[in-house]
N, C-alpha and C positions, 0 to 999 in steps of 0.2 A: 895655235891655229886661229886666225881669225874668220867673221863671217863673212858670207857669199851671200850678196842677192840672186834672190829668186830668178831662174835662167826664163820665166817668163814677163818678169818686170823688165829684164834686160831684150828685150825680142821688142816689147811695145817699147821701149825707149828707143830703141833702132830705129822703128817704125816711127818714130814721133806722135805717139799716141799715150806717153804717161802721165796721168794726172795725183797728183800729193796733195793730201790735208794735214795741214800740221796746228798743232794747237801750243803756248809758251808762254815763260813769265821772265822778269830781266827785271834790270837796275837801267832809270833811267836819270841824267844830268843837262843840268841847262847850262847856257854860259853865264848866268849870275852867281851869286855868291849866294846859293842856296842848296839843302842837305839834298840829298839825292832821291827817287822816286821810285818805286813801283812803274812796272812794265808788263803789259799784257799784248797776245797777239795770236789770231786767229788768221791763218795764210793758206790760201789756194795757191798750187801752181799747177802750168798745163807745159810740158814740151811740146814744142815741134817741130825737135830736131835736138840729138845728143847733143848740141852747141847753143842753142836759144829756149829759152824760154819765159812765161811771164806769169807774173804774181795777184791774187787780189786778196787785199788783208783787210781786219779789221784790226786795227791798231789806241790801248787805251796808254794814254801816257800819265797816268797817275796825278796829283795831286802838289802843284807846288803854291808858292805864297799867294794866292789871287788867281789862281789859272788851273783850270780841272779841266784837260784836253781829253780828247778823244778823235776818231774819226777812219775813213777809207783810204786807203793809200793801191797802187797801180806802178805796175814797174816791170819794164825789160830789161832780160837778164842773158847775160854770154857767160856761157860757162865751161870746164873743163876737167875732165878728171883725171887726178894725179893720184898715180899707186890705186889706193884701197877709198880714197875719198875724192868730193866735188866741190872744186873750189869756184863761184861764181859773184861776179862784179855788176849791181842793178842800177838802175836810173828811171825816175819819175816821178809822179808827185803824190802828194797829201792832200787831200782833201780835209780841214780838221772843226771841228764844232768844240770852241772854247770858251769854258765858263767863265768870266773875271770878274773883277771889283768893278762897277760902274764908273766912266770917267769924270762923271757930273753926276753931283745929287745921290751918292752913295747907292745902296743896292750893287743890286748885279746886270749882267747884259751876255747875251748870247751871242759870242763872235762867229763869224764863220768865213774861209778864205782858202787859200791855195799855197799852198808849201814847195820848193822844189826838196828832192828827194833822193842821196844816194847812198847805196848799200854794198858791204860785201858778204858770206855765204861762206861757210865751211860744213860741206853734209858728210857724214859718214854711214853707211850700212849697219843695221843691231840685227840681220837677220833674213830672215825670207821677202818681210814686205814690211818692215819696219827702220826709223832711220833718227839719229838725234841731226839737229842742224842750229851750225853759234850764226844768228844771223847780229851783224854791227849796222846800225841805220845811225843815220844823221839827216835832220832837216834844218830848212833854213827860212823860214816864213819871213814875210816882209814886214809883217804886222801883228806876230806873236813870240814865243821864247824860240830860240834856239834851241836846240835839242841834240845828245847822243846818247844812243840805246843800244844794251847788248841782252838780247833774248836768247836763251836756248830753247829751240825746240824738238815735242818729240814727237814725229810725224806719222805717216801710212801712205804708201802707193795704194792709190785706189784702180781697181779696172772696169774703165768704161766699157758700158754697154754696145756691143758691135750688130745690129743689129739687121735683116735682110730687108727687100722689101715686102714682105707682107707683114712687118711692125704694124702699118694701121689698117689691117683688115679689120671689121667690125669684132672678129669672135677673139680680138688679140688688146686692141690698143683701148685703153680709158682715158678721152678728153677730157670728161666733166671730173670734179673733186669737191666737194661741199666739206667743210671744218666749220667745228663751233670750237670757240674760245674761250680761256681764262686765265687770267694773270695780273699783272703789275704795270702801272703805270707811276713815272719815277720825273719829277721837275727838275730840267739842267738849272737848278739856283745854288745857291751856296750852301743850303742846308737841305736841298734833294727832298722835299715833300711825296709822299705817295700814295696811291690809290690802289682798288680794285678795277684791273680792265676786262671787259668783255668784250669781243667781238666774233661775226660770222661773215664765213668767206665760201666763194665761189671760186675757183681756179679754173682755167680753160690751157690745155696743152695745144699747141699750134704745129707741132712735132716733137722732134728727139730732144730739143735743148730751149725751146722759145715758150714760154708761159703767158698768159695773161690773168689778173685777178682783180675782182672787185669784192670789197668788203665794209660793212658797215661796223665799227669801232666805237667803245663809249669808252671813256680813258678816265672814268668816274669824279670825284670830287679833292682834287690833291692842294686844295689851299689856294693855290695862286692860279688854278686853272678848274672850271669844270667844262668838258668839252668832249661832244659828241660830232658823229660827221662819218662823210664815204670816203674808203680810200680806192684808189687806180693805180695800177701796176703794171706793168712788164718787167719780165722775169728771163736773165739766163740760166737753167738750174735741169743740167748735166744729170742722170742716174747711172746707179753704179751697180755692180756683181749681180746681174741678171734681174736688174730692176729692184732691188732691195732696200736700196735708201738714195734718196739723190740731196745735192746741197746746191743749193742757188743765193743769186743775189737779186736786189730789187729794185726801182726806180720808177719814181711816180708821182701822184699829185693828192692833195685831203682835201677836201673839202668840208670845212667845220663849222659850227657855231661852239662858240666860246663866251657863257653864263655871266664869266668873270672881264671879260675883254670890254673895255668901255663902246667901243664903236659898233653898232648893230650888224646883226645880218652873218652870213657867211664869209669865212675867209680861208682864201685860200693858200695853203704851205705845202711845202717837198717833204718829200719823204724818201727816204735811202732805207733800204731791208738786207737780213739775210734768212735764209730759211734753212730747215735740216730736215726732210720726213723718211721714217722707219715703213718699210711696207708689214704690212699684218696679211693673215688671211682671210681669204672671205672675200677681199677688196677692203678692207680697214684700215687703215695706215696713224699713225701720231706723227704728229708735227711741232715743230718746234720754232717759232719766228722771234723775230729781233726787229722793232721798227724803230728810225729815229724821225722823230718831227720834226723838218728843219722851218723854224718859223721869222717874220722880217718884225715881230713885235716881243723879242725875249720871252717867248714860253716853249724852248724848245723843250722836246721829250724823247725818256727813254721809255720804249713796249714793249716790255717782254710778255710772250702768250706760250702756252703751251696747249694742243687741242689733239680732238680727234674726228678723224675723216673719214671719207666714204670714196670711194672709186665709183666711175659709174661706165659701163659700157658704151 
């Protein structure tokens, strides 16, 4: 006998209201003559509609001769289900932050650029609201490796928050959210130097799905960088099963000084986020963030923070 999805994951997919997190690991290969890689991958999708839907990943492509990729990838998908499985065909691109060998003057350099991007998708049902999925990607950057990757992932239908309108009556809805932080700070170099990070944040909700956050970040002393600074955000980040956890992503601007940076003064770099937060009682919640510093002088970074927060009426 095999399994059955949940007849109300199948009601919000009618609906075009299902959203999936899938979390996976894979083998990935370039087109040189080099041994094969590690693959990681962290994937949103949202339907809106049994036939479309689209993806936001975080995508790590492991470690080849001179090249430690990573980065965000974005994709529309038509899909179809056959028998007891979904089989769907993606397109779009990468976004990737790649470490290499310096092309002058030895060291390293932090590339960054735009990939075109197509996928295919075999999902199968494990149950009520759980699901493995073979995702095949292939990219084709202009000005980095070529790439094909085969990830299995093993996901969960989340159910969004359907909410009426008196969500933001005062005695109901929390705009303000205050986190203090602490974690790791990691230098995209070849031999990945790292710190102690601390930072403190402000979050402001604008409604059901729109965020704003400003935060001040010290990313401590990791060798080739000490650097403190504010960061700015806007935020897509979705809550799920009656307000319980929601997962967003981020997009913004730092503003830093950098100890170790020859040229004085602040400067300023991107930043691309994701976030994860657990609600607690009380109005308490933990949080969980991923920041990368995308920089134009090679000191990009990885921030992982993990905190705890406050809800505020």
């Amino acid at each position: 006998m095999g399994f059955r999805a949940d007849p109300a994951v199948a009601l919000e997919r009618e609906a075009g209201s299902v959203s999936d997190l899938a979390l996976g690991v894979g083998e990935i290969s370039s087109l040189s003559d080099w041994p094969r890689s590690f693959s990681l991958a962290l994937s949103y999708r949202h339907a809106f509609s049994p036939h479309f839907s689209t993806t936001l990943a975080y995508l790590n492509h492991g470690h080849f001769p001179g090249h430690h990729r990573d980065g965000v990838a974005g994709e529309a998908w038509l899909q179809q289900d056959v028998g007891s499985f979904t089989l769907a065909a993606g397109a779009g691109y990468f976004y990737y932050f790649d470490t290499t060998v310096a092309a002058h003057g030895g060291g390293f350099s932090d590339d960054h650029g735009w990939a075109p991007m197509a996928s295919l998708s075999l999902m199968k049902p494990l149950g009520r609201r759980s699901f493995l999925e073979l995702r095949l990607d292939h990219t084709a950057p202009s000005q980095s490796i070529e790439t094909n990757s085969a990830t299995l992932l093993w996901g969960s239908h989340l159910t969004p928050d359907m909410r009426g309108p008196d969500h933001h009556d005062d005695g109901v809805y929390h705009a303000w959210e205050a986190t203090l932080y602490g974690g790791k700070t990691v230098v995209n170099s070849l031999h990945s130097p790292s710190s102690l990070a601390l930072s403190g944040e402000a979050r402001y909700a604008f409604g059901d799905y729109v965020r704003g956050s400003i935060a001040v970040l010290n990313e401590g002393n990791a060798e080739l960088i000490r650097r403190n600074g504010l960061l700015v955000e806007g935020w897509l980040e979705p809550e799920f099963s009656g307000d319980s956890f929601s997962v967003g992503v981020g997009l913004g601007a730092y503003s830093a000084i950098d100890k170790y940076r020859p040229a004085p003064g602040r400067h300023l770099s991107g930043v691309v986020s994701l976030t994860l937060s657990k609600r607690l009682p009380a109005n308490w919640d933990l949080r969980v963030d991923w920041h990368r510093i995308v920089t134009d002088y090679d000191r990009d970074t990885d921030i992982i923070l993990g905190g705890v927060g406050y809800r505020f009426r």
